[in-house]
DRENTORKOL-3810 file (N, C-alpha, C; in nm, 4 decimals):
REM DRENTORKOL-3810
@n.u->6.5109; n.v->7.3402; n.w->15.7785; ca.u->6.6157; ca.v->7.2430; ca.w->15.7529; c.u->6.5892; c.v->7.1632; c.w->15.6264
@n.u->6.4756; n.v->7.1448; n.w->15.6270; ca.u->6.4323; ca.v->7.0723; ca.w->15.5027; c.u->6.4870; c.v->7.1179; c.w->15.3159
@n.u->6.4736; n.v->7.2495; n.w->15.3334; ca.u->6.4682; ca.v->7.3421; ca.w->15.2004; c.u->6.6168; c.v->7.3505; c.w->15.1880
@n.u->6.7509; n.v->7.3474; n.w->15.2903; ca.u->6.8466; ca.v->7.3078; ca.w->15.2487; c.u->6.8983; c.v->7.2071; c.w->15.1684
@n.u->6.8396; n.v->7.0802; n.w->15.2077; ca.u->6.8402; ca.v->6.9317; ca.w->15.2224; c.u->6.8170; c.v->6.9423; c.w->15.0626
@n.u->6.7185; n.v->6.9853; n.w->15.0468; ca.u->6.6528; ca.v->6.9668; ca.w->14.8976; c.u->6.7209; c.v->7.0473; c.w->14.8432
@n.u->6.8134; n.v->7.2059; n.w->14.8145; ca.u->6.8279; ca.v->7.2552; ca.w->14.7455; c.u->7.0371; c.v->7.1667; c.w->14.7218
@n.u->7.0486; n.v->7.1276; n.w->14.7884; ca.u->7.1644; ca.v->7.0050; ca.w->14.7761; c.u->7.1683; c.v->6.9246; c.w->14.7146
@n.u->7.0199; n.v->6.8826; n.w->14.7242; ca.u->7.0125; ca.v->6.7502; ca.w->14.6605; c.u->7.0138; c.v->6.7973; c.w->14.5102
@n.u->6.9232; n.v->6.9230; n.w->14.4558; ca.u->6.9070; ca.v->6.9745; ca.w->14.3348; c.u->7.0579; c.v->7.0062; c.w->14.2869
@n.u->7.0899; n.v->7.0858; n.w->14.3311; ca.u->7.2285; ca.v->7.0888; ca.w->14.3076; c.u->7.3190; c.v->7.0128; c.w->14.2698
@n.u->7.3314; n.v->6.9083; n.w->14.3780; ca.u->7.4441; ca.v->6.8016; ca.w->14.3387; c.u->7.3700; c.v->6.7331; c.w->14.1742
@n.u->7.2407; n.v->6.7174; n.w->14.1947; ca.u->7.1583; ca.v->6.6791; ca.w->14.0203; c.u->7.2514; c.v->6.7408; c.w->13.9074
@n.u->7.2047; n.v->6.8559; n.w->13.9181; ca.u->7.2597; ca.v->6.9919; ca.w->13.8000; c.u->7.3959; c.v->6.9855; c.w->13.7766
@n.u->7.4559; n.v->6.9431; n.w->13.9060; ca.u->7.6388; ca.v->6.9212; ca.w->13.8723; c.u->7.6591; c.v->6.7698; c.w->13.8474
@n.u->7.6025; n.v->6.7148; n.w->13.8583; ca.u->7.6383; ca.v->6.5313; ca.w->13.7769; c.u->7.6261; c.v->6.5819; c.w->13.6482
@n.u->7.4878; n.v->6.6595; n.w->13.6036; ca.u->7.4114; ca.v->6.6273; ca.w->13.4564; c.u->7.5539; c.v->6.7157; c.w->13.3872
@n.u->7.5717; n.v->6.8335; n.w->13.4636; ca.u->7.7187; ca.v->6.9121; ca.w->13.4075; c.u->7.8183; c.v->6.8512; c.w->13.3832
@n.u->7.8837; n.v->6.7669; n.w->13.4678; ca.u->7.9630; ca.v->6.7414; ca.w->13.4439; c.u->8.0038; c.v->6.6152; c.w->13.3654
@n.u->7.8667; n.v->6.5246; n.w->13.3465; ca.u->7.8429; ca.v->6.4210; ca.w->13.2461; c.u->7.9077; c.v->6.4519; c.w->13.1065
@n.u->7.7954; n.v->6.5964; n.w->13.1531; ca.u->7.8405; ca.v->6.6857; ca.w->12.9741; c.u->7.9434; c.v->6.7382; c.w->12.8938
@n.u->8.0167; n.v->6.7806; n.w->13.0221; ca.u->8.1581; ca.v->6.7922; ca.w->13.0040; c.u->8.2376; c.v->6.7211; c.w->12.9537
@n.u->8.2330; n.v->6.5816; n.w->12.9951; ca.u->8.2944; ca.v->6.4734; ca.w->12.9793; c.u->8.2776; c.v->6.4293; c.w->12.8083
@n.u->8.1664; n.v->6.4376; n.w->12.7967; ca.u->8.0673; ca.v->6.4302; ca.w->12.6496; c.u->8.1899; c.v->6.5107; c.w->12.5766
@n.u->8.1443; n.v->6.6216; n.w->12.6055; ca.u->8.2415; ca.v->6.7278; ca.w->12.4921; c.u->8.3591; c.v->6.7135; c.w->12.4575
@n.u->8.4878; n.v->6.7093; n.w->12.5883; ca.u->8.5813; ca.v->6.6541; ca.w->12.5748; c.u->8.6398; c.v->6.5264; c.w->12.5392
@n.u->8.5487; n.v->6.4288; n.w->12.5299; ca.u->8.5560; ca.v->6.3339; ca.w->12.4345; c.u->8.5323; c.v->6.3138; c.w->12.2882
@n.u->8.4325; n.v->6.4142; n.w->12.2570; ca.u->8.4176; ca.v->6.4581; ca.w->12.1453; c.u->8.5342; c.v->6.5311; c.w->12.0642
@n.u->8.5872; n.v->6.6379; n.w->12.1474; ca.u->8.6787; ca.v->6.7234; ca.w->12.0888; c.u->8.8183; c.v->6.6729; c.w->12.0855
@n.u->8.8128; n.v->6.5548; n.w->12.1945; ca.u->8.9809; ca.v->6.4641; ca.w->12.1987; c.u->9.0140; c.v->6.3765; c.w->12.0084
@n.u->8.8505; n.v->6.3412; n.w->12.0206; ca.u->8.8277; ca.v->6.2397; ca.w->11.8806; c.u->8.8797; c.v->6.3326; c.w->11.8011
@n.u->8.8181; n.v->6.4378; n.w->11.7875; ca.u->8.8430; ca.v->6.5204; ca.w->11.6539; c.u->8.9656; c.v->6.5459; c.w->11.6409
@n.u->9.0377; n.v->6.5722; n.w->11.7671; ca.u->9.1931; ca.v->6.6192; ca.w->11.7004; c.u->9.2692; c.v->6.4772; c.w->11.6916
@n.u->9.2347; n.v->6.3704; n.w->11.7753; ca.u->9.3320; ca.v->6.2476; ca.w->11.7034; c.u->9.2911; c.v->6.2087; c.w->11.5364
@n.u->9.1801; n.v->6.2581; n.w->11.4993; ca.u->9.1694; ca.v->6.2114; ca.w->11.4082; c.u->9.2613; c.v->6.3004; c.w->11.3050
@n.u->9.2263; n.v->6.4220; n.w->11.3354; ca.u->9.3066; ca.v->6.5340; ca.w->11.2790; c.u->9.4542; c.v->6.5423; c.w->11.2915
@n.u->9.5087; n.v->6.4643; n.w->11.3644; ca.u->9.6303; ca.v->6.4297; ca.w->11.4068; c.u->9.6784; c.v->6.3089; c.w->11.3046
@n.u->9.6024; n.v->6.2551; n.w->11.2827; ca.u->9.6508; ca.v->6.1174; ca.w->11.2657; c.u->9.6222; c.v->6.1439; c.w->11.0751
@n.u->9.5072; n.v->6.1983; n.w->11.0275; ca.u->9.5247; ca.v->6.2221; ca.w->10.8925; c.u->9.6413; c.v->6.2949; c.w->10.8683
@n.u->9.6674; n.v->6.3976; n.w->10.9060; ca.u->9.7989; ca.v->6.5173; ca.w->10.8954; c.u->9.9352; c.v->6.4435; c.w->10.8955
@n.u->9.9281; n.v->6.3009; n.w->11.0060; ca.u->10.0525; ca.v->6.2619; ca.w->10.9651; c.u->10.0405; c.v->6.0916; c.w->10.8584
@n.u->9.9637; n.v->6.0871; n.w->10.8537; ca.u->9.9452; ca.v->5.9966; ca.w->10.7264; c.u->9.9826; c.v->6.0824; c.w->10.5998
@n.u->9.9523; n.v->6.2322; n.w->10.6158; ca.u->9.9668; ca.v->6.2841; ca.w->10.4478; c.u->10.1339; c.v->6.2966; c.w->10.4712
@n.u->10.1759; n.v->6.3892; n.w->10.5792; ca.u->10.3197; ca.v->6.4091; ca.w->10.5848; c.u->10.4098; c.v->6.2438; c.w->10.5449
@n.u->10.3418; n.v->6.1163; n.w->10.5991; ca.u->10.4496; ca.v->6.0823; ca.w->10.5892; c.u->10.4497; c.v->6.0210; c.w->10.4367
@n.u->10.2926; n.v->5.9756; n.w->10.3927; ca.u->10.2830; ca.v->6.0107; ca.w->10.2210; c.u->10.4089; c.v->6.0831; c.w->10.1532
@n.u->10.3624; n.v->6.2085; n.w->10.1908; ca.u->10.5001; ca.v->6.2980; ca.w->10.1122; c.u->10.6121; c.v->6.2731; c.w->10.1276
@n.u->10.6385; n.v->6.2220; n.w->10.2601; ca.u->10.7988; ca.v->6.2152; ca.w->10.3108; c.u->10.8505; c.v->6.0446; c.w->10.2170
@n.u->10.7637; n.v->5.9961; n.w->10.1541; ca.u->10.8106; ca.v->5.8661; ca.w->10.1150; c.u->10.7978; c.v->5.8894; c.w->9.9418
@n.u->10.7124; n.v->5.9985; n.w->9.8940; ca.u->10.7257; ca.v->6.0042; ca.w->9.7391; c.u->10.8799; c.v->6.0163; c.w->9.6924
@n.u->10.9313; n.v->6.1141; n.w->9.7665; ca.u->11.0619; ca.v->6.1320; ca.w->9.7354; c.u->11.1509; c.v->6.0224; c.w->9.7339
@n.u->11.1595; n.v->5.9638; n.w->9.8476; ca.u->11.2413; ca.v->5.8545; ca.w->9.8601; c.u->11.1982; c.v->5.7202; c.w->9.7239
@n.u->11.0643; n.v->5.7085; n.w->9.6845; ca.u->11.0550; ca.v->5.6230; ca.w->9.6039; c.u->11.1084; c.v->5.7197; c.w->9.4807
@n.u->11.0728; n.v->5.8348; n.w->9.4008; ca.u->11.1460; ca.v->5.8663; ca.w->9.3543; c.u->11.2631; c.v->5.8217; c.w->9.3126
@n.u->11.3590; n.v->5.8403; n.w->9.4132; ca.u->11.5216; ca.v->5.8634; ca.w->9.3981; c.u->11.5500; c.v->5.7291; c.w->9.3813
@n.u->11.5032; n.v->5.6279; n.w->9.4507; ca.u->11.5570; ca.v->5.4716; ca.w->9.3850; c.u->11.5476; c.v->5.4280; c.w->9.2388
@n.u->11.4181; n.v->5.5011; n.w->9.2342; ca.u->11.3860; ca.v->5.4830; ca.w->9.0669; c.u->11.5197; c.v->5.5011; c.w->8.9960
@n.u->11.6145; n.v->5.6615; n.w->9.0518; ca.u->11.6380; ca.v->5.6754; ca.w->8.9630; c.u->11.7641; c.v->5.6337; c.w->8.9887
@n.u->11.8162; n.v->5.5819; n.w->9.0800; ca.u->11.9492; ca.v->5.5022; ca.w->9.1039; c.u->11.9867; c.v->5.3819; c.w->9.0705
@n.u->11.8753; n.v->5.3018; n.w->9.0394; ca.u->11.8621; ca.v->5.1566; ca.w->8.9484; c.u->11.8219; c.v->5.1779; c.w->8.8493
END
């Protein structure tokens, strides 16, 4: 009964430390794409406003 007890206990160990890690990663990989998200639309909307300054220029 004992060697159950303990191989549970090991277990449930190995799946905290897993799933800690998990957590790790996917926080890691969430960062990267908001960041990647968020430069991509800083450039789009860059571009989307050259034009518009543009065209006033040339209407006044």
């Amino acid at each position: 009964m004992l060697i159950p007890a303990i191989f549970k206990t090991q277990l449930a160990s190995v799946m905290d430390l897993l799933a800690k890690a998990v957590v790790v990663e996917m926080e890691k990989l969430f960062d990267d794409c908001l960041s990647s998200s968020v430069k991509f639309r800083l450039k789009m909307c860059s571009k989307n406003q050259r034009p518009k300054q543009s065209t006033y220029g040339l209407r006044v």
